[in-house]
C-alpha positions in Angstrom: 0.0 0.0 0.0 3.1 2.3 0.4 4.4 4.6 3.3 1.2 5.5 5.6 0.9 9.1 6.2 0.3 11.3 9.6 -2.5 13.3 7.9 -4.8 14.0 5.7 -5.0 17.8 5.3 -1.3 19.6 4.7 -1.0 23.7 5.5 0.8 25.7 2.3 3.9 26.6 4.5 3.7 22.7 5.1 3.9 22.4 1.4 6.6 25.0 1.1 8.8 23.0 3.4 8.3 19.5 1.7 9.4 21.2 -1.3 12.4 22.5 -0.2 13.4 18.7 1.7 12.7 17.3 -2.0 15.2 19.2 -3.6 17.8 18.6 -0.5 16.9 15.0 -1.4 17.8 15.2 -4.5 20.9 16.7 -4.3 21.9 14.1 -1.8 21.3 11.9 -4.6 23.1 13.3 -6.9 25.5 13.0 -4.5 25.5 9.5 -3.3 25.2 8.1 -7.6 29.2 9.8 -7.7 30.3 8.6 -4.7 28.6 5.6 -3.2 28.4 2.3 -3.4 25.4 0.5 -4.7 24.4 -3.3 -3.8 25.2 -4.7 -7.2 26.1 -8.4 -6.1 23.4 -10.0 -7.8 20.7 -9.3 -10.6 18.1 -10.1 -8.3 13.9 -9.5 -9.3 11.1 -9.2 -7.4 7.2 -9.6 -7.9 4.2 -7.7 -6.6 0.6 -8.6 -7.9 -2.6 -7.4 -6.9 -5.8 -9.5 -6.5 -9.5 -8.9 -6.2 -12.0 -9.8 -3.9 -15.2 -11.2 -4.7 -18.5 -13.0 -2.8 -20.3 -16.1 -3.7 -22.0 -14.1 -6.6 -19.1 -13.2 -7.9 -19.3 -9.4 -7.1 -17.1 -7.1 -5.4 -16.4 -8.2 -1.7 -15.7 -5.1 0.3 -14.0 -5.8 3.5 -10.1 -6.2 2.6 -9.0 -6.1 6.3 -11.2 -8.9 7.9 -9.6 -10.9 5.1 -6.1 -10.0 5.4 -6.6 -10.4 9.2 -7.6 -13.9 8.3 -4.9 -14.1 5.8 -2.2 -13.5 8.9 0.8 -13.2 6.4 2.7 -10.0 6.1 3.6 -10.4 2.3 -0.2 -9.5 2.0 -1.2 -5.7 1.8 -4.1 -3.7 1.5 -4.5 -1.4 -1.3 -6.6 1.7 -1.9 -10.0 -0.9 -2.7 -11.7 -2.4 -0.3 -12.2 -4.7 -2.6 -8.4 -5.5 -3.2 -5.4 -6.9 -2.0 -1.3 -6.9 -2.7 0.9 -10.0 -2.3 4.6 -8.8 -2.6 7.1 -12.1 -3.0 10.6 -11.5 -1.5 12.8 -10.8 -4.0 15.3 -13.6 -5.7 18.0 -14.1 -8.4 16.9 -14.5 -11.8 19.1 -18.1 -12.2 18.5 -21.8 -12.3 14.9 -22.7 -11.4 13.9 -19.4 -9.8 10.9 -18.7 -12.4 9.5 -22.2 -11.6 9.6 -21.5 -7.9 8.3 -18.1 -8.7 5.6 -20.5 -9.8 5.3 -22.3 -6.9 5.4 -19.5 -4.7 2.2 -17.7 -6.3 0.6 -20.6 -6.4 0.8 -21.2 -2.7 0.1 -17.4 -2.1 -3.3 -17.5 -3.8 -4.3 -20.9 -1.8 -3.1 -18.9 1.3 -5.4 -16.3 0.0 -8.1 -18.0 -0.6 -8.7 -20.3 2.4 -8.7 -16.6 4.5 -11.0 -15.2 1.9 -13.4 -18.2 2.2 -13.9 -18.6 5.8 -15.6 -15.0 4.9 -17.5 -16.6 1.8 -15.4 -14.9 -0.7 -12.8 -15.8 -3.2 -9.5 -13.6 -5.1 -9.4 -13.5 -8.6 -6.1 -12.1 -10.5 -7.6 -10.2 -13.2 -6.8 -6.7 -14.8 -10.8 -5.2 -14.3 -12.8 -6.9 -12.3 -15.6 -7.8 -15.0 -18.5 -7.4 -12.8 -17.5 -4.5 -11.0 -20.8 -1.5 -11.3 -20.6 1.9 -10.3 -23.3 1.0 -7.6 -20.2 -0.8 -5.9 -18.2 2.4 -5.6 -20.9 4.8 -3.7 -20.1 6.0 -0.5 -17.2 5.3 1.2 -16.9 1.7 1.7 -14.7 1.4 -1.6 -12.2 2.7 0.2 -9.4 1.4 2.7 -9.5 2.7 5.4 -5.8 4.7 6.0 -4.6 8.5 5.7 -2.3 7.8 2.6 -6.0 6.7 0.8 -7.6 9.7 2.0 -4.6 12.4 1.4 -4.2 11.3 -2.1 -8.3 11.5 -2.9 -8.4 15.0 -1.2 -5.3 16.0 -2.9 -5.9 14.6 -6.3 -9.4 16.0 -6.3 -8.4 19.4 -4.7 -5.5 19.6 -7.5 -8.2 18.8 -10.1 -10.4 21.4 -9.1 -13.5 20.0 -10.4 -14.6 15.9 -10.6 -12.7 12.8 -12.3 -14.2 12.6 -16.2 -14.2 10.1 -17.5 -14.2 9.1 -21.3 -13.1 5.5 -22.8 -14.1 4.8 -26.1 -13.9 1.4 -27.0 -15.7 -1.5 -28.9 -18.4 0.7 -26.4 -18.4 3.8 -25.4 -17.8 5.0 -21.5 -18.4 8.4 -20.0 -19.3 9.7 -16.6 -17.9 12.3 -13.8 -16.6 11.0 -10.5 -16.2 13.2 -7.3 -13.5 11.0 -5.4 -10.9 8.3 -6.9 -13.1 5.3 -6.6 -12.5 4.2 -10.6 -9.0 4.0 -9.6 -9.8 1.1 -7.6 -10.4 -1.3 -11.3 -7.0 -1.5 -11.7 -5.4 -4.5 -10.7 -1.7 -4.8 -11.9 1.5 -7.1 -11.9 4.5 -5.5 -10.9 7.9 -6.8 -12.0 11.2 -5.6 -10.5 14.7 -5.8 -11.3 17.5 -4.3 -9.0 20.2 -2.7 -11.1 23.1 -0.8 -11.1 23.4 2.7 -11.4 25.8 2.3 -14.6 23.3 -0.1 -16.3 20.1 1.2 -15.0 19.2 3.9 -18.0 19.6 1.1 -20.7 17.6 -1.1 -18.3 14.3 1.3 -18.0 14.8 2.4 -21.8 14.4 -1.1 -23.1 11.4 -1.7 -20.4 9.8 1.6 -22.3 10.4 -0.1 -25.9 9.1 -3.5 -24.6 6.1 -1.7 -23.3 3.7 -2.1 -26.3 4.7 -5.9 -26.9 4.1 -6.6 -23.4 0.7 -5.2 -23.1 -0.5 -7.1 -26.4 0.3 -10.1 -24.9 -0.8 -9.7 -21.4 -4.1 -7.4 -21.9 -6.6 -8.9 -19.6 -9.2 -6.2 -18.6 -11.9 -5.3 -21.7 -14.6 -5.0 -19.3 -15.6 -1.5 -17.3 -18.7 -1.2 -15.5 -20.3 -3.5 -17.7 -19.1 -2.3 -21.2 -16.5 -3.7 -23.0 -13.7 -1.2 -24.1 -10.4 -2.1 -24.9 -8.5 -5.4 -24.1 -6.3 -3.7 -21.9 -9.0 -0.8 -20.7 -6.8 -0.2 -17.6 -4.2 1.6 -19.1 -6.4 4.8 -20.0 -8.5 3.9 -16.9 -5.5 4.7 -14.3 -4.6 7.5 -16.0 -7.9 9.1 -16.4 -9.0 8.6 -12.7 -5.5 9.7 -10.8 -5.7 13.1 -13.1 -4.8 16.4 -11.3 -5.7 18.6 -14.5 -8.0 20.1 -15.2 -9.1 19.8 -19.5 -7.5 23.8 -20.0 -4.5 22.1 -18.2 -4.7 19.3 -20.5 -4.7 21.2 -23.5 -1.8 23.2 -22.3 0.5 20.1 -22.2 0.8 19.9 -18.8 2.1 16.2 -18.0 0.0 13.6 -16.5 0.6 11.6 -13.0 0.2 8.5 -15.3 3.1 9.0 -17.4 5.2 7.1 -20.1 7.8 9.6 -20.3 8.6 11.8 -23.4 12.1 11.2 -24.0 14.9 8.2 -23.6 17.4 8.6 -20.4 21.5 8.2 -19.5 20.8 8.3 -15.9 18.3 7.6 -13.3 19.0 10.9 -12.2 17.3 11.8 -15.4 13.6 10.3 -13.9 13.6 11.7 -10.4 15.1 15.6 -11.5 12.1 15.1 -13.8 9.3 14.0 -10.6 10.7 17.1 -8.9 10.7 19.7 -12.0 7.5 19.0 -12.9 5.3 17.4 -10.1 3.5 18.9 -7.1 3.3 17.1 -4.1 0.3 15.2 -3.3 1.4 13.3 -0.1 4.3 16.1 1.6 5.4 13.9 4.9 7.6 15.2 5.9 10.8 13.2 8.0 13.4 14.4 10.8 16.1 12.7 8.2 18.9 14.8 7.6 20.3 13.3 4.4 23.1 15.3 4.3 24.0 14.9 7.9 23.1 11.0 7.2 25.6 10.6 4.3 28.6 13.0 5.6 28.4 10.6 8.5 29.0 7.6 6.6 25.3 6.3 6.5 22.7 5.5 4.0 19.9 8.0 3.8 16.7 6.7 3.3 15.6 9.8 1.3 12.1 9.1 2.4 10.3 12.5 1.1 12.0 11.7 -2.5 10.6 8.3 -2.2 7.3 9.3 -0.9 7.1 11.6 -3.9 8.2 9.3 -6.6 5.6 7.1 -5.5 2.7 9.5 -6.6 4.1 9.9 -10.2 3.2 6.5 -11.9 4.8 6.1 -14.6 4.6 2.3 -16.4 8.7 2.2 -15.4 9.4 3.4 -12.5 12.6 4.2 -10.8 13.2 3.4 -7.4 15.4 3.9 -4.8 15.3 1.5 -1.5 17.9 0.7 1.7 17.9 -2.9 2.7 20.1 -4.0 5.6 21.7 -0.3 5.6 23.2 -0.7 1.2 21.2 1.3 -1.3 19.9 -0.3 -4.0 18.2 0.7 -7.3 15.7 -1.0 -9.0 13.3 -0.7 -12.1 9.5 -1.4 -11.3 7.6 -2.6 -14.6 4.2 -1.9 -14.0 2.4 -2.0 -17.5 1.0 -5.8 -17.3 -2.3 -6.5 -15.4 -2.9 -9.2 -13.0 -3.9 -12.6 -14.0 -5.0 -15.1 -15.7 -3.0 -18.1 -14.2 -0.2 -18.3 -11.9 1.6 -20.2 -15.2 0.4 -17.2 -17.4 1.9 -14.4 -15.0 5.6 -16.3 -14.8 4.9 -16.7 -18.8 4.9 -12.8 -18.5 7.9 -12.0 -16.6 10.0 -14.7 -18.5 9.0 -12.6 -22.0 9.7 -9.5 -20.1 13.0 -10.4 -18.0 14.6 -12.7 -21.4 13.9 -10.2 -24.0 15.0 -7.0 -21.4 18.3 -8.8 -21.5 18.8 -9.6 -25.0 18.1 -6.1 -25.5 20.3 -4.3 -23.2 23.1 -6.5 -24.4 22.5 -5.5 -28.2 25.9 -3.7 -29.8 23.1 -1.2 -31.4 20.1 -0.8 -28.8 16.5 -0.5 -30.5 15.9 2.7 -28.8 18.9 4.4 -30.5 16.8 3.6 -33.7 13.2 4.3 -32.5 11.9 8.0 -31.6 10.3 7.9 -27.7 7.0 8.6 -29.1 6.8 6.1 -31.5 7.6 3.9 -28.0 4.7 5.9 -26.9 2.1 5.0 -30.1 3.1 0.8 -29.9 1.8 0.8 -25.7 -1.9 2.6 -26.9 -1.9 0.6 -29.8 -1.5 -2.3 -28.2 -3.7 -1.2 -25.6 -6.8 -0.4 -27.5 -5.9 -3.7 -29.9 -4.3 -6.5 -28.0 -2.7 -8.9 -29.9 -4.1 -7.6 -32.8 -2.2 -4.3 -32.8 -0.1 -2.6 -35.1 3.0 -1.6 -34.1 6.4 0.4 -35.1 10.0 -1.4 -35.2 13.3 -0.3 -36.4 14.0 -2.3 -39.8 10.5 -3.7 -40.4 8.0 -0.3 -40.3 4.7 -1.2 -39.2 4.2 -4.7 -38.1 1.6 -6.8 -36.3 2.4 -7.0 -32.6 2.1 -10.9 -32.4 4.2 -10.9 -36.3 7.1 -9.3 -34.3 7.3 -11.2 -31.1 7.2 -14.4 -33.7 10.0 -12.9 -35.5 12.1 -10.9 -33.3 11.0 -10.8 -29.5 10.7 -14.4 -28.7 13.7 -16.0 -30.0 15.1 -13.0 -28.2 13.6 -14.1 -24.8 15.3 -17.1 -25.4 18.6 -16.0 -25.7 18.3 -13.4 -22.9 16.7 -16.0 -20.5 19.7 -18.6 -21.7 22.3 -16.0 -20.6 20.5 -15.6 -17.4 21.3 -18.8 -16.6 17.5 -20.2 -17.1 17.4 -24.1 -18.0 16.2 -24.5 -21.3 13.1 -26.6 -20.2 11.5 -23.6 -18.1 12.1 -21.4 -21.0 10.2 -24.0 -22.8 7.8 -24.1 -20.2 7.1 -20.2 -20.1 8.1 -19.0 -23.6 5.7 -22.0 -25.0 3.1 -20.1 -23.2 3.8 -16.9 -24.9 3.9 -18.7 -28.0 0.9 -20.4 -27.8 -0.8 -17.1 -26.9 0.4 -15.2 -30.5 -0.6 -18.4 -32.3 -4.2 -19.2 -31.2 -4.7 -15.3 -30.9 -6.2 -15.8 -27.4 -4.9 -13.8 -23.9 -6.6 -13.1 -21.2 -8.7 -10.4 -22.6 -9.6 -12.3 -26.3 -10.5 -14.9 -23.9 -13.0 -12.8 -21.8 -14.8 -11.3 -25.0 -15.3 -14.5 -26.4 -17.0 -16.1 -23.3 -19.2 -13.3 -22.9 -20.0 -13.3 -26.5 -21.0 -16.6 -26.9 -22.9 -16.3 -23.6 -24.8 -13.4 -25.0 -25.6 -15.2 -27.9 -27.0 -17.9 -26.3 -29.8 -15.3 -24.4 -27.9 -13.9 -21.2 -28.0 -10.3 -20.5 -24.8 -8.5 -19.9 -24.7 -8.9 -16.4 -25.9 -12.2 -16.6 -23.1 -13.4 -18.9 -19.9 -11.7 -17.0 -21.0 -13.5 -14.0 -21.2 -16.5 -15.8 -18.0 -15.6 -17.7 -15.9 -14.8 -14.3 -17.3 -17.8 -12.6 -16.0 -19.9 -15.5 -12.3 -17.6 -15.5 -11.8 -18.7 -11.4 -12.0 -22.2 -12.1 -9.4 -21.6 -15.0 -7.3 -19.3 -13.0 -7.3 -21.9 -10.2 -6.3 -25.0 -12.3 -3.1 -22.7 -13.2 -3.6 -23.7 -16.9 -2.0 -21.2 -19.2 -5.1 -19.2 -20.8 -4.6 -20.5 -24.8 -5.7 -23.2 -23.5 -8.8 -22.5 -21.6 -11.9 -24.1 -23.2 -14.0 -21.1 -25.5 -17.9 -22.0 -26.5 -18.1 -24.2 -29.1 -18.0 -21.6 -32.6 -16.3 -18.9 -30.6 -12.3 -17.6 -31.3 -10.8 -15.0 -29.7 -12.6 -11.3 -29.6 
């Protein structure tokens, strides 16, 4: 859930001051990447994944807390629905059978979860959008965990807006309506991948993460489903940054930049991404610490920089730097946060093997793709592979415009391979995982295609909307529990993937 807060309501000389410790931050970090040394004894990654919460009916269970009281297990975290939870694994070398255990260890995270969400007669589902998620769900104030970072950043988002959340997804179906609070936040469920770096190889590291972006999202997109309509296989991505926006439309139009951000330009530092969050982001959370980081580091200590951290944790970008102190050595890391959550435990490995394999094979390239590719081409391949799932278009150096599921064929997989090889994975678990992505392009079916399809044919065989995405989530939990990898869950007889 991140750092709590003290309070909800912050005074303008309070805001004044959090400024100024941001920038004393920052030069400290500045600083500390000259002159310090980084833990860089092992590539290790890490996972975080977010999961619903549902009742018998299949509808939005709101009472995180009893759950996760249930749940007794400290890797499990609330998160800003009441209707959701985060399971964070410890993190582990990327070497020998550590995807399959990765496996493994999800797997016996979701039982965990769901023999403490049963004894309250509800279930967890990993899936971008919950599908049968309404608007009545998110009245009041029981969508909300209860905690003073969740209420800060609704005041302050909402206060910085100046007006309510609109919101505006057109999609196979079209979705508009106003919001006075951050409750459409909530929808988004995500899987989180890390990778701790060193500050020498981090900028190629979060520049091929950007490139990767589009490719990752057509094969992953698992949310088509909003309030009942179906929008785009991977709705979430204009979802989260539509309903965390502090401006205003004159704002918009201006060019101001958004909290949800891709970037607008490729980077030779990490410095580069957090002199960026200060420039050009106000503080919607300013906590201030009794840290002196200067004092800290002249002293021969690690600063936490907690007020940099704080901050960087309110601009959400798809890559996100980030800058943590375990057992008193600072580390950095690169958070990839495009994919959503679900379908399978298999499916979710299958994600990070694509994404950690082909990350390598292109950091290691003599000429790197992004020295070839403008950013905002980058930026065009993640919305057109968010609107279009696998069946986007997308841009590449040497081969123009391309279908998304063409190019991981021809280029991305193979280099998965090689980049999971020189990791040190066995070739049967690339097998194993990389099949899965393979099987994916082939039968034209993720978790999204998969989704539409069901509730297609279920429509077409009489139910009403509401009728069939509670018939077609039921169906997607017994999948999602038998950890088959989603090209291979069964779709009504005449249906493919839509």
């Amino acid at each position: 859930m991140g750092e709590e807060v003290s309070g909800t309501r912050f005074s303008r000389q309070h805001r004044r001051r959090y400024r100024e410790k941001v920038h004393l931050c920052l030069d400290v970090f500045t600083d500390m990447l000259a002159t310090t040394a980084f833990d860089t004894e092992r590539a290790s990654i890490g996972l975080e994944i977010e999961f619903n919460l549902v009742d018998r009916a299949h509808r939005p269970y709101l009472d995180n807390r009893t759950v996760l009281r249930t749940i007794c297990d400290s890797t499990f975290q609330p998160e800003l629905g009441s209707f959701n939870i985060e399971l964070n694994l410890p993190p582990q070398p990327l070497s020998g059978n550590a995807l399959f255990e990765l496996e493994l260890a999800l797997q016996r995270s979701l039982l965990l979860a769901q023999e403490g969400a049963g004894q309250h007669g509800a279930h967890v589902v990993m899936v971008g959008i919950l599908p049968t998620l309404l608007p009545a769900h998110l009245e009041g104030t029981r969508w909300m965990t209860p905690s003073n970072r969740y209420a800060a950043l609704n005041e302050s988002i909402l206060t910085a807006r100046g007006e309510d959340l609109h919101l505006d997804i057109a999609g196979a179906e079209h979705l508009t309506a106003h919001w006075a609070c951050l409750a459409p936040e909530t929808a988004c469920t995500s899987t989180q991948f890390h990778l701790q770096v060193t500050p020498h190889g981090f900028a190629d590291t979060w520049n091929a993460s950007q490139v990767l972006a589009g490719p990752q999202l057509a094969l992953g997109a698992n949310s088509p489903y909003l309030f009942g309509l179906h929008l785009w296989p991977e709705t979430r991505i204009e979802l989260f940054l539509q309903s965390i926006d502090t401006r205003s439309p004159e704002l918009r139009n201006q060019g101001v930049r958004p909290r949800a951000w891709f970037g607008e330009r490729w980077i030779t530092s990490i410095f580069d991404l957090f002199e960026e969050n200060v420039r050009y982001f106000p503080a919607l959370l300013p906590e201030i610490s009794d840290e002196d980081p200067r004092a800290v580091l002249a002293a021969g200590g690690t600063p936490n920089l907690p007020e940099l951290r704080l901050h960087n944790g309110t601009v959400y970008r798809w890559n996100r730097p980030v800058y943590d102190v375990v057992d008193g050595r600072p580390h950095l890391r690169v958070e990839n946060r495009v994919l959503p959550s679900g379908p399978s435990a298999v499916d979710v490995v299958a994600n990070a093997a694509f994404y950690y394999g082909a990350l390598r094979a292109l950091i290691d390239d003599d000429r790197p793709v992004w020295s070839m590719l403008p950013f905002d081409v980058a930026r065009w391949n993640l919305y057109s592979c968010a609107r279009n799932g696998l069946g986007a278009r997308v841009r590449w150096p040497g081969l123009g415009e391309i279908g998304a599921g063409e190019l991981v064929l021809r280029e991305l997989l193979p280099q998965a391979h090689e980049g999971l090889r020189r990791w040190g994975v066995p070739a049967a678990l690339r097998e194993r995982y990389l099949g899965a992505i393979e099987g994916r392009v082939r039968s034209g079916v993720n978790g999204a295609a998969w989704q539409a399809g069901t509730v297609r044919a279920m429509e077409s065989a009489g139910l009403g909307r509401s009728e069939a995405l509670t018939g077609m989530l039921a169906a997607y939990c017994e999948y999602m529990r038998s950890n088959l990898p989603v090209h291979t869950w069964p779709l009504p007889r005449g249906e493919g993937p839509g």
